[in-house]
C-alpha positions as CSV (number, residue, x, y, z in Angstrom):
1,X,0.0,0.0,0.0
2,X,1.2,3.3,-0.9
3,X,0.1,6.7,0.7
4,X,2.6,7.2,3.2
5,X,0.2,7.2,5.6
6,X,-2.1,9.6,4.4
7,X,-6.2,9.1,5.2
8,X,-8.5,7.6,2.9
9,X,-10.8,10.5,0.7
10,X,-14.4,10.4,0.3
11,X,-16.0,11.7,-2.0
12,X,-19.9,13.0,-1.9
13,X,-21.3,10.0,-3.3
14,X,-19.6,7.4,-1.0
15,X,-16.7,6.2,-2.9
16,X,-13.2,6.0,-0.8
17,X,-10.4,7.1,-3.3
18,X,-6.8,5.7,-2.6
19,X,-3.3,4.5,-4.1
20,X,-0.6,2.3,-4.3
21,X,2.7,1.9,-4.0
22,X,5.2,-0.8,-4.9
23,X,4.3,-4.5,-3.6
24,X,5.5,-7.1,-6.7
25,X,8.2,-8.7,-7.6
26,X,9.8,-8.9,-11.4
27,X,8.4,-11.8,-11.9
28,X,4.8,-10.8,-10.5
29,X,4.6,-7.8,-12.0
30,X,5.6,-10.0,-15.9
31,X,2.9,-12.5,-15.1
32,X,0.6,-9.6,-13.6
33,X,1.0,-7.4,-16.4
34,X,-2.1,-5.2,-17.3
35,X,-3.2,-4.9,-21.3
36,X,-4.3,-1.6,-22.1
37,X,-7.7,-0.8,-21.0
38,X,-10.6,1.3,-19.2
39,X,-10.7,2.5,-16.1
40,X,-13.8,0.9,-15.1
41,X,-11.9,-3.0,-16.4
42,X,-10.3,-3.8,-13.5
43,X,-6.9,-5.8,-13.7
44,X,-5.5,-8.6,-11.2
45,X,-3.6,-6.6,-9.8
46,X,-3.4,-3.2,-8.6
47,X,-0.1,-2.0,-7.8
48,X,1.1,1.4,-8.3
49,X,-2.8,2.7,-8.8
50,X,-5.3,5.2,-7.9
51,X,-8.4,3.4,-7.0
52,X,-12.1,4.2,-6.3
53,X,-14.1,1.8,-4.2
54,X,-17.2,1.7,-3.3
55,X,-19.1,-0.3,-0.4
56,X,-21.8,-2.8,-1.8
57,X,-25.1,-3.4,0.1
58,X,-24.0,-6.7,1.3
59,X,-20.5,-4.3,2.8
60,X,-17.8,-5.5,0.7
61,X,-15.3,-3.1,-0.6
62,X,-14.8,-3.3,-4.7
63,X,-13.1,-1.2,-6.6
64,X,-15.0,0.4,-9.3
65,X,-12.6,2.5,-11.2
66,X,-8.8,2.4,-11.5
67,X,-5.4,4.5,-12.8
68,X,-2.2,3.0,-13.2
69,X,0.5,5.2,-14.8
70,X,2.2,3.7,-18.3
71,X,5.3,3.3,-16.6
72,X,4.2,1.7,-13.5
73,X,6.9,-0.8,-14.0
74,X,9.5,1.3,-14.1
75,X,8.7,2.7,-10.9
76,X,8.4,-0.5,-9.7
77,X,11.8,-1.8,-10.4
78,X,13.6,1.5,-9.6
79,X,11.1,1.1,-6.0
80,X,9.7,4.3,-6.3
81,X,5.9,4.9,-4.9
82,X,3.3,5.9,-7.7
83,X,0.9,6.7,-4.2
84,X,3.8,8.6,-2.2
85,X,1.1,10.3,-0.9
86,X,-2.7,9.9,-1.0
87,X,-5.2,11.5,-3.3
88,X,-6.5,14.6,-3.4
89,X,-10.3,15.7,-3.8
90,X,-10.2,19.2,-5.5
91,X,-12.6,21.6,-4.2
92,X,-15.1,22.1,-6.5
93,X,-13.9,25.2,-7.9
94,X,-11.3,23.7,-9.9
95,X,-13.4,22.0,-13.0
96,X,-12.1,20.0,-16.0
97,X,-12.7,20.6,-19.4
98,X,-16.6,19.4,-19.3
99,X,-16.9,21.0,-15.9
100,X,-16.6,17.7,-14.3
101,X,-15.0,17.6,-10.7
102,X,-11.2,17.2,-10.3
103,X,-8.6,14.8,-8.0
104,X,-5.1,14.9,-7.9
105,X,-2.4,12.4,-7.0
106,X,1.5,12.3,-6.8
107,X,4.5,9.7,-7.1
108,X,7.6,9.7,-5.9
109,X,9.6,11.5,-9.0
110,X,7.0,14.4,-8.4
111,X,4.6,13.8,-10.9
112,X,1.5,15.6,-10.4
113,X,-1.2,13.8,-12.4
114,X,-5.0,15.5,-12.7
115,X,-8.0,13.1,-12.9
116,X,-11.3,13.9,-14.0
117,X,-13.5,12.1,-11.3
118,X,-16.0,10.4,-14.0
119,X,-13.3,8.7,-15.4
120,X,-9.4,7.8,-13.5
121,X,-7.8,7.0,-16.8
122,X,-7.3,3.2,-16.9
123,X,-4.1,2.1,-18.2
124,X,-2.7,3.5,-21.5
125,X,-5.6,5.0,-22.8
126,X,-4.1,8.1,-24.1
127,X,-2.6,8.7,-27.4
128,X,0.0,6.2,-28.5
129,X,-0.6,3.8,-25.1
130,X,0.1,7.0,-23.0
131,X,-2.0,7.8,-19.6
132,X,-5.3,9.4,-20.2
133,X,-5.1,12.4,-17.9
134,X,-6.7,15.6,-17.7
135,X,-3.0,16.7,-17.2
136,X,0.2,16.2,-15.9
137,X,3.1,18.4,-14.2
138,X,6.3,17.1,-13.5
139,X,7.8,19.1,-10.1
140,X,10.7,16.6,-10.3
141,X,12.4,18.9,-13.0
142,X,12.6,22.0,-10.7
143,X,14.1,19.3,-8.3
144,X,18.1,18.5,-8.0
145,X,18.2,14.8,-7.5
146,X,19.4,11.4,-8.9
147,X,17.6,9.2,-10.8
148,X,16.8,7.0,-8.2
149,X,15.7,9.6,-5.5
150,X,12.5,10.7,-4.4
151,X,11.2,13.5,-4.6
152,X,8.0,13.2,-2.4
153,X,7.3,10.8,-0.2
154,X,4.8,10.4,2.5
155,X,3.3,13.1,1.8
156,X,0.2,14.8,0.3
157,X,-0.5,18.1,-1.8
158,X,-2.8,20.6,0.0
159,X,-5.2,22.8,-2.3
160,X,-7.1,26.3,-1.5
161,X,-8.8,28.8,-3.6
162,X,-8.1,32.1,-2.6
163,X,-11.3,34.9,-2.3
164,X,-10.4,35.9,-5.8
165,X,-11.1,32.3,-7.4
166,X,-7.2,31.7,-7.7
167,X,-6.5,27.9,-7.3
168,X,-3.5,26.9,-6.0
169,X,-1.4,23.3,-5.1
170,X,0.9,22.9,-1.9
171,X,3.7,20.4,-2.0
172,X,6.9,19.3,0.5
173,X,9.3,17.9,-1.4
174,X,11.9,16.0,0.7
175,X,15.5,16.8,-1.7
176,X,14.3,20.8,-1.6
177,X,11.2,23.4,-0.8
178,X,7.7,23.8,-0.4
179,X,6.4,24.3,-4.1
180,X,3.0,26.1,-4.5
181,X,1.8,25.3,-8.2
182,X,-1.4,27.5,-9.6
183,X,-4.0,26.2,-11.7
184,X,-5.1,27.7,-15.2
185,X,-8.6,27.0,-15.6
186,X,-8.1,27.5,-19.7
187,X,-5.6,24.6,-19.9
188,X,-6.7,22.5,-16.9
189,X,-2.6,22.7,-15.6
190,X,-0.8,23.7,-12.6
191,X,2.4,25.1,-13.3
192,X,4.6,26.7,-10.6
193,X,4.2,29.9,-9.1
194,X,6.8,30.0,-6.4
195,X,8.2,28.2,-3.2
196,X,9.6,28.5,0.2
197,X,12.7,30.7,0.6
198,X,14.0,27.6,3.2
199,X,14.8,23.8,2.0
200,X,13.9,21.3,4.5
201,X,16.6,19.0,6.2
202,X,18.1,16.1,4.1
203,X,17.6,12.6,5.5
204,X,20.7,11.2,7.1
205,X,21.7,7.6,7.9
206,X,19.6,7.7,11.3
207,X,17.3,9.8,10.9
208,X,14.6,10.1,8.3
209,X,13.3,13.7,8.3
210,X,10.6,13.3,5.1
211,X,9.2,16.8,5.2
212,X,5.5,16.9,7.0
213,X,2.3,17.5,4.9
214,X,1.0,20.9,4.2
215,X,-2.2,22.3,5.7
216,X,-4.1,25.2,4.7
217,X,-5.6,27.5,7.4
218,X,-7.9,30.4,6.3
219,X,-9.7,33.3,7.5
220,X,-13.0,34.6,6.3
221,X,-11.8,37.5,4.9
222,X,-9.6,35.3,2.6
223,X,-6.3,35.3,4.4
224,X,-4.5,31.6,4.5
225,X,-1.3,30.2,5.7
226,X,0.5,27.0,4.9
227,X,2.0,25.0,7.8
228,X,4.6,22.5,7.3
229,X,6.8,20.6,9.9
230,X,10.6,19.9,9.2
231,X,12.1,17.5,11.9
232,X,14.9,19.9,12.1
233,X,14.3,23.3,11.9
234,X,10.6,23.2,13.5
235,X,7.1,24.7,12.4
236,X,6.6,27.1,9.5
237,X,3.4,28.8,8.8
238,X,4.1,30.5,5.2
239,X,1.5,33.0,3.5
240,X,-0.6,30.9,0.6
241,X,0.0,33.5,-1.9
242,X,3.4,33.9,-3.6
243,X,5.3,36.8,-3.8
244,X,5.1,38.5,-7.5
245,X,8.3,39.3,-9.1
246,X,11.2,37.1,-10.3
247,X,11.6,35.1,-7.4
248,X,8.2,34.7,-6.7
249,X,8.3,33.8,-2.6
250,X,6.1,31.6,-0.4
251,X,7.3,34.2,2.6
252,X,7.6,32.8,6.3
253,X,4.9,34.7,8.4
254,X,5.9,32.5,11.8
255,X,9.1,29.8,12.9
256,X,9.2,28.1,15.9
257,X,12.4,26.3,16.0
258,X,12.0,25.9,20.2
259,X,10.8,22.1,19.9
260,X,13.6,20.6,17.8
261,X,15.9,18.1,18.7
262,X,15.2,15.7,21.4
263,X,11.7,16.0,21.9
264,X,10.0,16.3,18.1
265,X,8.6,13.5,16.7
266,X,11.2,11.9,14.3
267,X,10.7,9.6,10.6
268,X,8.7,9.8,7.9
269,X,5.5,10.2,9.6
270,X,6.5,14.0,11.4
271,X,3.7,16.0,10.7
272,X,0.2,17.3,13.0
273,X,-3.0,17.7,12.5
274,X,-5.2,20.8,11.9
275,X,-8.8,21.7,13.8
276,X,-11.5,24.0,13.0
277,X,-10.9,25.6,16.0
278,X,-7.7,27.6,14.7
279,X,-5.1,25.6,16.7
280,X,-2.8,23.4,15.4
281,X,-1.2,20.4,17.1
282,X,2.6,19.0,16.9
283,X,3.1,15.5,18.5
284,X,6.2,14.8,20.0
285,X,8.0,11.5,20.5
286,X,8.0,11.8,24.4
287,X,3.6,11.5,24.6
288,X,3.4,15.1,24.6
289,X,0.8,17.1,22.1
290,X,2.3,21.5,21.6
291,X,-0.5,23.5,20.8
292,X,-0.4,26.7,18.6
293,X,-3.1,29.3,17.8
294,X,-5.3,31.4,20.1
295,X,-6.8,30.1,22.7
């Protein structure tokens, strides 16, 4: 299973919406190997997919629609995650071509694929056996890395609309910053728009310090910040709208570096999790929960 331990989405008629990571060997994945086909045909096996299920009346989970990327095997041998983190239900203000409702999901090389909800995209049903997508971004090439490393894991985009019906995408990515991507509503893409002016700390040999998933907080009057957790260097809060300009800037509106070290929470997994009251929650690794807002 993939996801890197992201929660299940539901969507509004019922259906859970996940994906998956690596799980087969070579020799699996030869004998397993998916022919072209629909979204809705589902194969044996479903590695390295983004799935929708749905409960049946006698509640048994199926799944009902599928996406598996043309390469899938190639991120399978090379052991990179097509779910490094888990999907995305786009609010419903970002539309496809047919004004259909939107998801997104990311692998590990920082490919940011666009789904229309009615339809996943199967397996090679684009042009010439390629994925059938509303679209596709490729972070990965703003990225410095090697072939082999990843540029995302464990961890899921975060989307907001500002007041002004700007859409915008949020992602940590481990080898560098935290991209914001905005969404053209004429050519159903993200492209970027600007990033954090820190990187977050690089994994070392005992300790892995994945980056933790951004969360969007937002005030009526349209206001939002971004938090994000680094192992490291602490908790950022960084405005949702970039700077204009050349070096367009996700600037830091509050750092608190005063928990680092022994007592944050450590791996893959560092991250919190968000109320509607306005406060938001670090764990720690010694049973203790910090709590920031106003109380």
């Amino acid at each position: 299973m993939g996801m890197g331990g992201a929660g299940v989405a539901l969507d509004e008629q019922g259906n859970l919406h996940v994906t998956t990571g690596t799980g087969l060997d070579a020799a699996s994945l030869d004998s397993n190997k998916p022919s072209p086909a629909t979204g809705s045909t589902i194969p044996n096996t479903l590695n390295q997919a983004y799935i929708k299920l749905k409960v049946t009346e006698n509640n048994k989970l199926i799944p009902i629609e599928y996406f598996m990327p043309s390469n899938y095997k190639t991120l399978d041998q090379q052991r990179l995650d097509f779910g490094a983190g888990g999907p995305v239900l786009l609010p419903s203000d970002f539309k496809g071509p047919s004004g259909e409702k939107l998801s997104v999901t990311i692998d590990a090389t920082g490919r940011i694929f666009v789904h229309s909800r009615d339809n996943l995209g199967g397996f090679q049903q684009g042009p010439s056996l390629s994925d059938r997508v509303v679209s596709m971004f490729d972070l990965g090439q703003y990225v410095s890395r090697t072939q082999s490393q990843k540029v995302v894991f464990s961890v899921t985009p975060a989307a907001w609309i500002s007041k002004e019906g700007h859409g915008y995408l949020y992602v940590s990515c481990k080898t560098s910053n935290l991209f914001v991507l905005a969404w053209n509503s004429t050519s159903f893409q993200f492209s970027p728009a600007g990033q954090t002016a820190f990187q977050f700390t690089q994994s070392t040999a005992l300790v892995n310090s994945d980056p933790g998933m951004p969360i969007v907080t937002s005030t009526t009057n349209g206001a939002a910040l971004i938090w994000v957790l680094d192992v490291f260097q602490g908790l950022y809060a960084v405005n949702a709208v970039p700077s204009t300009g050349r070096d367009a800037i996700l600037s830091t509106a509050y750092h608190d570096d005063a928990f680092v070290g022994n007592s944050v929470a450590q791996g893959s997994m560092a991250g919190f999790s968000l109320k509607g009251s306005g406060l938001v929650y670090v764990a720690t690794k010694n049973a203790t929960l910090l709590v920031y807002g106003k109380v």
